[in-house]
C-alpha positions as CSV (number, residue, x, y, z in Angstrom):
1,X,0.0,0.0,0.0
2,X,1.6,3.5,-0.7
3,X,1.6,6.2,1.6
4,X,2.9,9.0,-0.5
5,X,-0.7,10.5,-1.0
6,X,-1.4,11.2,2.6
7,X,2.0,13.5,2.0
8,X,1.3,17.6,1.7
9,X,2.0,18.5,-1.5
10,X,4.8,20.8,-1.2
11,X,8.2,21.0,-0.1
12,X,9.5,21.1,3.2
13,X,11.9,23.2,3.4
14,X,10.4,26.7,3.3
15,X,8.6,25.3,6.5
16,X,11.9,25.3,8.3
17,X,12.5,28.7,8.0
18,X,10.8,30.6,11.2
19,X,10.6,34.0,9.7
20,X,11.0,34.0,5.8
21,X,12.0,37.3,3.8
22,X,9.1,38.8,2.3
23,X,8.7,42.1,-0.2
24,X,6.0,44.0,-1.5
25,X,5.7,44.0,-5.1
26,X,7.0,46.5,-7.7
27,X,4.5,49.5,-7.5
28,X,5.7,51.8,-10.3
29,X,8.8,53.3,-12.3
30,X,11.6,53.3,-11.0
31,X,15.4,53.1,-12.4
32,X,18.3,51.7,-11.3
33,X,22.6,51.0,-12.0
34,X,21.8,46.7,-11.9
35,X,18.6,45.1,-12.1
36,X,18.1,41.1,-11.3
37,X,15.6,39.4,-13.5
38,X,14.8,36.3,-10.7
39,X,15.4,35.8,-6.7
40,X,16.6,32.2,-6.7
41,X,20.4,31.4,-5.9
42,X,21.2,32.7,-9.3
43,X,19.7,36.1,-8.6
44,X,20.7,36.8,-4.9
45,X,24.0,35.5,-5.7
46,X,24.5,38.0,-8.0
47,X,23.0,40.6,-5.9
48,X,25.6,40.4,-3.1
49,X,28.3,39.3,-5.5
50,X,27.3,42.8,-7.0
51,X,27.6,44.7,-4.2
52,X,30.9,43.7,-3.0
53,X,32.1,45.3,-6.7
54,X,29.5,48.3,-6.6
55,X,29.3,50.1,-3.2
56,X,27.1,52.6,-4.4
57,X,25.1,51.5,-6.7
58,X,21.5,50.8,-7.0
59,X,20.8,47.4,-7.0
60,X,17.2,45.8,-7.5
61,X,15.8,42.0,-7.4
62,X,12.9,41.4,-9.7
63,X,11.2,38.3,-8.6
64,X,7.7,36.9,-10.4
65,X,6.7,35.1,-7.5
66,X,8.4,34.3,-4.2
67,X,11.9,34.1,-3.5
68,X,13.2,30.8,-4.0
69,X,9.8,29.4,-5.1
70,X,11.4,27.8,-8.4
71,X,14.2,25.1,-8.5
72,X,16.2,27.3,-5.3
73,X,13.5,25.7,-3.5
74,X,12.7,22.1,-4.2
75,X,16.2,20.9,-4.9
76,X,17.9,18.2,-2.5
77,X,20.4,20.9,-1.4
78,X,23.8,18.6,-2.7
79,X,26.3,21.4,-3.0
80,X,28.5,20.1,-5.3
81,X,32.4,20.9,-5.4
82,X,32.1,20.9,-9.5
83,X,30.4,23.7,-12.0
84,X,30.7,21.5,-14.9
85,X,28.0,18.5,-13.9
86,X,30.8,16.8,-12.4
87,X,34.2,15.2,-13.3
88,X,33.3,13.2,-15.7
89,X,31.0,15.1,-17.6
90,X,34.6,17.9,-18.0
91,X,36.7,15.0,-19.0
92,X,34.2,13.6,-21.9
93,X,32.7,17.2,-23.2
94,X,35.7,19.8,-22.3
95,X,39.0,18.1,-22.3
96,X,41.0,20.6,-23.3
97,X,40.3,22.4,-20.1
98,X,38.9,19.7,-18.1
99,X,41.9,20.5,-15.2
100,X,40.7,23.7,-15.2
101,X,37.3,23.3,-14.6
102,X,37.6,20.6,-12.0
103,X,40.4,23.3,-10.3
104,X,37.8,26.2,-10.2
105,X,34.8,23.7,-9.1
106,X,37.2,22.8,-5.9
107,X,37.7,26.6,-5.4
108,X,34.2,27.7,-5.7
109,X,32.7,25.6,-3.3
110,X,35.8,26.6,-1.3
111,X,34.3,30.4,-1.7
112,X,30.7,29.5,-1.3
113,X,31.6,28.5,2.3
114,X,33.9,31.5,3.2
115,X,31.0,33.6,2.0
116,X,28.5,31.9,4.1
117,X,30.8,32.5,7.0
118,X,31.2,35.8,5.9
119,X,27.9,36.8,5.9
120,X,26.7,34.7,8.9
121,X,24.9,32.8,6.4
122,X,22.7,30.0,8.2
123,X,22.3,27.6,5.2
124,X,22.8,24.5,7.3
125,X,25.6,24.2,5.5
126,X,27.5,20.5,6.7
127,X,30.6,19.2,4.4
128,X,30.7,15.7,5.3
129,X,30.9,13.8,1.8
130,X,28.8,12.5,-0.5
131,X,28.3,8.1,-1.0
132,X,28.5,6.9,-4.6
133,X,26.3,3.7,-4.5
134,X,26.0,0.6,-7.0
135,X,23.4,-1.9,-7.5
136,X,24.8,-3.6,-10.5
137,X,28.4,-5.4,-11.8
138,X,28.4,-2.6,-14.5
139,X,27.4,0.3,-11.8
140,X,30.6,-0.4,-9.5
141,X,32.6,-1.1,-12.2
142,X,32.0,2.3,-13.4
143,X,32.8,3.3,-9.8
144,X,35.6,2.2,-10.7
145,X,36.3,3.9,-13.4
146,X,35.0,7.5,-11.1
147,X,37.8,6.5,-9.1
148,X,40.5,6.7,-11.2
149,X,38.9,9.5,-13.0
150,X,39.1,11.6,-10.3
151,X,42.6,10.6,-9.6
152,X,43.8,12.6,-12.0
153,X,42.8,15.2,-10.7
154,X,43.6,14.2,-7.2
155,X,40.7,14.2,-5.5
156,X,40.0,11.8,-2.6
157,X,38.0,8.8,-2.8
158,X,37.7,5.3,-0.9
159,X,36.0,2.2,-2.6
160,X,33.7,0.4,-0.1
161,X,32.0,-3.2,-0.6
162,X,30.9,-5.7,2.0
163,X,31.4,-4.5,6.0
164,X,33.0,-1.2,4.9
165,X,29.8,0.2,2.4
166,X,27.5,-1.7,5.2
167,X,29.0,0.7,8.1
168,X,28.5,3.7,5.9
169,X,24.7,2.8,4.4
170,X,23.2,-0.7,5.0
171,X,21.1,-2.3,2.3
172,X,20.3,-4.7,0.3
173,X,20.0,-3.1,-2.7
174,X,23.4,-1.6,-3.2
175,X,26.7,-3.2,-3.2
176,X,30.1,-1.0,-3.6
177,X,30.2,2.0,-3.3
178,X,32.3,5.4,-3.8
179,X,32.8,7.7,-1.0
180,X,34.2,11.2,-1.6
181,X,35.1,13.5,1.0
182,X,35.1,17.1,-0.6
183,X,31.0,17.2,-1.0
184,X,28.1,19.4,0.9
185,X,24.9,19.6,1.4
186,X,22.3,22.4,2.1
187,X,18.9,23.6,3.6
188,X,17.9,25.3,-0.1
189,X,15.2,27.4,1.9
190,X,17.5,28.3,4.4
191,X,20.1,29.4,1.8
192,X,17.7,31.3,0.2
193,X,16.4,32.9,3.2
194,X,20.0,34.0,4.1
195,X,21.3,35.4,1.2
196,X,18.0,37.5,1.1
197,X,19.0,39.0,4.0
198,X,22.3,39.6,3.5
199,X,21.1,41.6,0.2
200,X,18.6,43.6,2.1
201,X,21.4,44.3,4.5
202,X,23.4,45.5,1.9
203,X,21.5,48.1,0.3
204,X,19.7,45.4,-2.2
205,X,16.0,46.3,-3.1
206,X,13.4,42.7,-3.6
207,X,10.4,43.0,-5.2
208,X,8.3,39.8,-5.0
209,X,5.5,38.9,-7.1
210,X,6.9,41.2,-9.6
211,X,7.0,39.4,-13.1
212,X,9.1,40.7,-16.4
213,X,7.5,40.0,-19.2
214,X,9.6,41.8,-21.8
215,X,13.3,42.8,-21.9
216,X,13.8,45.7,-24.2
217,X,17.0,47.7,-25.6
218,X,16.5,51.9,-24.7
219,X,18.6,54.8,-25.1
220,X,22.1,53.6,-22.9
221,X,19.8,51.4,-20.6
222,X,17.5,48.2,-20.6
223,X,13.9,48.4,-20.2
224,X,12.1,46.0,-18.3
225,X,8.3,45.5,-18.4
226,X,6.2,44.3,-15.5
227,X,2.8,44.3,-14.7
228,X,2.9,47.3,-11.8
229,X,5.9,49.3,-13.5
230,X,8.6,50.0,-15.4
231,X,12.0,49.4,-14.6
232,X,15.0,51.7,-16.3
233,X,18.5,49.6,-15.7
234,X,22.2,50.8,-17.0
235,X,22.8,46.8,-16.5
236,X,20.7,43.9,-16.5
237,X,21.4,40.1,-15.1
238,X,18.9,37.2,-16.6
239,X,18.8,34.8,-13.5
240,X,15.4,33.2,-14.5
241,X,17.2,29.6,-15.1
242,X,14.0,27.0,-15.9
243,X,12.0,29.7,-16.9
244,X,10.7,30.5,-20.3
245,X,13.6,33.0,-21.2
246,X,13.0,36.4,-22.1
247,X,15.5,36.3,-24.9
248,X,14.1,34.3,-27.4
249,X,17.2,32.7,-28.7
250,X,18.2,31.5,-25.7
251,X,14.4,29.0,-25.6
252,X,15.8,26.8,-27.6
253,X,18.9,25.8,-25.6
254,X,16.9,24.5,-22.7
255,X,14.1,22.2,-21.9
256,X,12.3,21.8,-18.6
257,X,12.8,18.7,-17.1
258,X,10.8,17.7,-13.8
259,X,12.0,16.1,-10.9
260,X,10.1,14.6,-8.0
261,X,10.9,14.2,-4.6
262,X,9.5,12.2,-1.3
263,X,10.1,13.1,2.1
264,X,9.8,10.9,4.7
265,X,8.3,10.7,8.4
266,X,11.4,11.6,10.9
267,X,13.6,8.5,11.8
268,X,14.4,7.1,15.0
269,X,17.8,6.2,16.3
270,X,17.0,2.9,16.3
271,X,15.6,2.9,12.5
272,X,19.3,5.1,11.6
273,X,20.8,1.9,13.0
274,X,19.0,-0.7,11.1
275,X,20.3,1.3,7.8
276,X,23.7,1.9,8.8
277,X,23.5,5.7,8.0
278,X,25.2,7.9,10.6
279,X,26.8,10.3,8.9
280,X,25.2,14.0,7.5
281,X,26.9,12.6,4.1
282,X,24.5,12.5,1.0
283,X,24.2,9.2,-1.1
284,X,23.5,9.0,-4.8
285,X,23.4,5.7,-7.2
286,X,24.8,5.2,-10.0
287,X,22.1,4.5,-13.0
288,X,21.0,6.6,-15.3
289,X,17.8,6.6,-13.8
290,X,19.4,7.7,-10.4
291,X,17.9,8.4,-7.3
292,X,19.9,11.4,-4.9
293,X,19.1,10.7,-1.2
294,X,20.1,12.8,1.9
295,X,18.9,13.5,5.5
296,X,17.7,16.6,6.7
297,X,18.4,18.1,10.3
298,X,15.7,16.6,11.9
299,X,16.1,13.0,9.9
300,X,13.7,12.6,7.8
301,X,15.6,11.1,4.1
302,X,14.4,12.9,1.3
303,X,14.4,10.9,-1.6
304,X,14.2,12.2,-5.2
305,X,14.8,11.7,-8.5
306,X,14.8,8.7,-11.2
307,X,11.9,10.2,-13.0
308,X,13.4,12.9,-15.1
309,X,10.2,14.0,-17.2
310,X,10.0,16.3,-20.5
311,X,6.6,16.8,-21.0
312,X,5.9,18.0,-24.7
313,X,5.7,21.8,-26.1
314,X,8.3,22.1,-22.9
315,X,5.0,22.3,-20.9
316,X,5.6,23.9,-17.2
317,X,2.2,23.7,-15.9
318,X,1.1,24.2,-12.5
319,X,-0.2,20.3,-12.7
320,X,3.4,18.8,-13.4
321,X,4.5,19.1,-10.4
322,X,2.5,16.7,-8.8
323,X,2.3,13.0,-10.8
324,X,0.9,10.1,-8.8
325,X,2.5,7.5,-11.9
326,X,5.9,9.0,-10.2
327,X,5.2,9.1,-6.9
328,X,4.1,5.9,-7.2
329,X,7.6,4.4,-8.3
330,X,9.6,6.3,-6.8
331,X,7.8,5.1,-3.5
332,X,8.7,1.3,-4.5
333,X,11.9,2.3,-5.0
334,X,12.6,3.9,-1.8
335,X,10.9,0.4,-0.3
336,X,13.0,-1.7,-2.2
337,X,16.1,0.8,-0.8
338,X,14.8,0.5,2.8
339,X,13.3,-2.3,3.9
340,X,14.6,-2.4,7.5
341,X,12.1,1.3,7.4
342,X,9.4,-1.4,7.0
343,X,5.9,1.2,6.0
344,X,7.3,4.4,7.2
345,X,5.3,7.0,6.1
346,X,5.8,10.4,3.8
347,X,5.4,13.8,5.0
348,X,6.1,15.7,1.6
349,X,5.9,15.3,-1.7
350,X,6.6,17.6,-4.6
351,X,8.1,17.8,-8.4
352,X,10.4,21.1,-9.6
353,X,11.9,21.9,-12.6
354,X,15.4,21.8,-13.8
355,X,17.2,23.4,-16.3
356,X,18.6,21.2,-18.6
357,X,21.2,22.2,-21.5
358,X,22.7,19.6,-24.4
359,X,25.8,19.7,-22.7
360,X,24.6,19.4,-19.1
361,X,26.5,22.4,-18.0
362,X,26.1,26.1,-17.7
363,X,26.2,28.6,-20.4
364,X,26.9,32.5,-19.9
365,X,26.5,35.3,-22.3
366,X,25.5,39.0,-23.1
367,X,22.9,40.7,-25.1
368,X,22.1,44.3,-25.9
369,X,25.3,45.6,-26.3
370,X,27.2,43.6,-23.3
371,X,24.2,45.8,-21.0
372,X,22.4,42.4,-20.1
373,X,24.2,39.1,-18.7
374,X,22.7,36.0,-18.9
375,X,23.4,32.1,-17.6
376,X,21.2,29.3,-17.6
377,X,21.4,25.2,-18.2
378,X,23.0,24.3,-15.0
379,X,21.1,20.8,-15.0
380,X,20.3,20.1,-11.6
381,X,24.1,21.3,-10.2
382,X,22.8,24.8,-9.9
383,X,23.4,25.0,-6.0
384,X,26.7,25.6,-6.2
385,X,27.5,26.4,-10.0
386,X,24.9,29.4,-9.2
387,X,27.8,31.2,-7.7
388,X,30.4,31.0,-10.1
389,X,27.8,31.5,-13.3
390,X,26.9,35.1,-10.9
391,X,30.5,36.0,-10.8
392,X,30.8,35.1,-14.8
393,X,27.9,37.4,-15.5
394,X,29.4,40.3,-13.5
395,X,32.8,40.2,-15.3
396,X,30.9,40.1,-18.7
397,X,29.2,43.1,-17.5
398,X,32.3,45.0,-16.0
399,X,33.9,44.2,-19.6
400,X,36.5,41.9,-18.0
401,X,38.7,38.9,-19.6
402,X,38.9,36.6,-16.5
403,X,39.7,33.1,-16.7
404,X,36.2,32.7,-16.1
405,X,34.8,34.5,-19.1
406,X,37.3,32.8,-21.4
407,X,36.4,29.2,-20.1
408,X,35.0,27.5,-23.6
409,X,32.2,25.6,-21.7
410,X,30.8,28.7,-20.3
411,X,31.4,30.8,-23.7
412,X,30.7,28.2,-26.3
413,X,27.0,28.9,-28.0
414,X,24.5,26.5,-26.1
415,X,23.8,23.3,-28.0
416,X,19.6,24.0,-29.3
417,X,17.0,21.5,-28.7
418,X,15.2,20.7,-32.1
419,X,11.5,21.7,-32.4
420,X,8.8,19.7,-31.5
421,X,7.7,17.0,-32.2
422,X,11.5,15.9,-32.8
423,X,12.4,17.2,-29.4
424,X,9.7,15.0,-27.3
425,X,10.7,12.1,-29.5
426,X,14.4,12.8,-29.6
427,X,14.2,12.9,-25.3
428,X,11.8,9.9,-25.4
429,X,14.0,7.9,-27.6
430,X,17.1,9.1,-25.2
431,X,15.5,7.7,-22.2
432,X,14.1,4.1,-23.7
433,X,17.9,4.0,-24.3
434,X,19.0,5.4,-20.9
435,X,16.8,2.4,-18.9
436,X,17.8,-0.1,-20.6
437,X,21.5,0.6,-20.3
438,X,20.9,0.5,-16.9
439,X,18.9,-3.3,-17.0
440,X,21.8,-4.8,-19.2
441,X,24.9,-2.4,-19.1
442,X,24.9,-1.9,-22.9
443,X,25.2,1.3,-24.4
444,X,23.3,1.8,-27.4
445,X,23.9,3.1,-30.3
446,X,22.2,6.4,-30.7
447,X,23.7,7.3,-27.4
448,X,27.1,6.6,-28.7
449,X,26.3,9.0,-31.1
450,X,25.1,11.7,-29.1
451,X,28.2,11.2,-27.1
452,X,30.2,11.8,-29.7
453,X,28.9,15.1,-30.7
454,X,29.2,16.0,-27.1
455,X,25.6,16.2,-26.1
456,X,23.4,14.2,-23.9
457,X,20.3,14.3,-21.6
458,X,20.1,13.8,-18.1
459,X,19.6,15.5,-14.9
């Protein structure tokens, strides 16, 4: 019997926060040195990221609905040391600067937490690791592989099978496992919460509920459009990630793809025991269908993923976000995962929406004359990458070469989805592919191909 419908139908996490940030909407014209077109971690990133550059300027956050309300919000919180969708992904798409990238991932995870220190920044922000896990002979042999991946690049790992995986996660499901060190995890709400404030203490202005719906050259400024006034910027930052985006060319290089998420009931010691999981590390299989797990502060084990659903026309409505077919598996799975949990029940359930670029990783630009920034297609790594794609943006608007703005995956034009119908059929086709390399560990051939032009789909 499932237990997931009994669940409210909404994230947690905004519940943890006592007293959330909240601003009145835009109520007329008004101009400004930097507007922010979104108050996610993109946004408020680049808000305080801003400020520390411009002391004096006037900075304003345009947000269409709450802040955080989008993908900041219904994430698992992994922080990830990596803006490039992680080692591998660098290796296979951007050899050539593959060092690099893994370098500045290390370093910006590295900055995220001296800025959250900073700042005083209560993000329940806990380093403790992340666990690779394995349920086939293919999976840990391609842990395996991770491993020596990474290396190169000399990052810490340690392979764990029999006793050693059972005193780090207990279960009959998985079998080796991967455990690396340099890995976070976050409260999103609470980061969102904190980096509001920290904006608002700064001198930032928020408007929530405050929707741009056109972006528009004027005379030595950018004109934004919103349903209770007009905003007059010298500089404008795009930081509406899944969102439909106001520059047209940019629709085509990403589609939305939903993600669903159980929470569970609070565990007891005694359950935490029967599972082997003591540690605040998150745990993550290895399929392509994968599932990312983690406990929160007061453990309950959010469980999401496997389900990574394009829905056709890039559809984004209101009644995605909640699929009982999903919730449904995703339940058995978490079963089949936990049975020591025997029928523990669900507090939560909800779906969000990531990003998703051809390449998996971020793009940055500029429009209008290098007076708007723009970066989007972070592909569920955005917790993290957020940050270095707002510092990209700024030194594209300050007219800097940095070894940011000359990295080719960040620079490189976006990979464009094909129009429908080919897009629903080319994703569909992708993911018949993508579950059965996970039941037989046989790639096939039209992902070969994709790989070799460098593009992909996942999550």
């Amino acid at each position: 019997m499932t237990k997931y419908a009994a669940a409210k139908p909404a994230p947690n996490w905004r519940e943890t926060v006592s007293d959330p940030v909240t601003a009145a909407p835009l109520d007329g014209d008004i101009a400004c040195d930097l507007a922010i077109v979104g108050g996610g971690f993109s946004g408020l990133w680049s808000a305080i990221k801003a400020r520390e550059r411009m002391p004096d300027a006037r900075i304003v956050v345009l947000e269409g609905d709450q802040l955080g309300n989008a993908a900041s919000g219904r994430n698992g919180g992994f922080c990830a040391p990596s803006i490039s969708h992680g080692v591998g992904n660098a290796v296979a798409r951007w050899p050539g600067e593959a060092e690099t990238l893994v370098r500045l991932g290390r370093e910006n995870l590295d900055g995220l937490e001296a800025d959250l220190e900073t700042y005083g920044i209560d993000g329940e922000f806990v380093r403790k690791g992340k666990l690779n896990v394995a349920a086939t002979k293919w999976q840990a042999e391609g842990l395996r592989d991770m491993q020596a991946n990474y290396a190169r690049f000399g990052i810490e790992t340690q392979f764990l099978e029999g006793t050693e995986l059972d005193a780090r996660f207990d279960t009959p499901r998985y079998h080796a496992g991967l455990f690396e060190p340099n890995y976070a995890l976050v409260n999103p709400a609470k980061l969102v919460d904190g980096l509001a404030k920290t904006a608002i203490a700064l001198g930032v202005q928020i408007f929530e509920n405050t929707k741009v719906s056109d972006v528009a050259n004027a005379k030595d400024s950018v004109r934004l459009t919103t349903g209770t006034g007009t905003v007059t910027a010298k500089q404008v930052i795009l930081a509406t990630n899944a969102a439909v985006p106001l520059l047209k060319r940019l629709r085509p290089a990403i589609i939305p793809i939903f993600d669903y998420t159980l929470m569970s009931e609070p565990l007891t010691d005694s359950q935490l025991a029967a599972i082997g999981w003591q540690g605040r590390y998150g745990i993550a299989d290895s399929g392509n269908q994968f599932h990312y797990f983690r406990k929160t502060a007061d453990n309950r084990i959010l469980w999401g993923g496997y389900h990574a659903l394009y829905f056709y026309g890039s559809g984004r409505g209101e009644e995605l976000y909640q699929r009982d077919e999903t919730n449904s598996v995703i339940e058995a799975n978490f079963r089949d995962a936990f049975p020591a949990l025997g029928d523990i029940g669900f507090s939560h359930r909800w779906g969000g929406i990531i990003d998703t670029s051809a390449r998996l990783t971020t793009f940055v630009g500029t429009a209008m004359g290098g007076r708007v920034a723009y970066a989007a297609g972070f592909s569920g790594q955005g917790v993290s990458a957020t940050r270095f794609g707002a510092l990209t943006m700024l030194d594209l608007l300050e007219g800097k070469t940095t070894e940011r703005t000359t990295l080719k995956m960040l620079s490189s034009r976006a990979v464009p989805f094909p129009p429908e119908p080919l897009r629903s059929f080319g994703v569909k086709w992708a993911q018949r592919d993508l579950a059965r390399e996970d039941a037989t560990g046989h790639r096939s051939l039209f992902l070969k191909t994709l790989d070799r032009f460098n593009i992909g789909f996942g999550s």
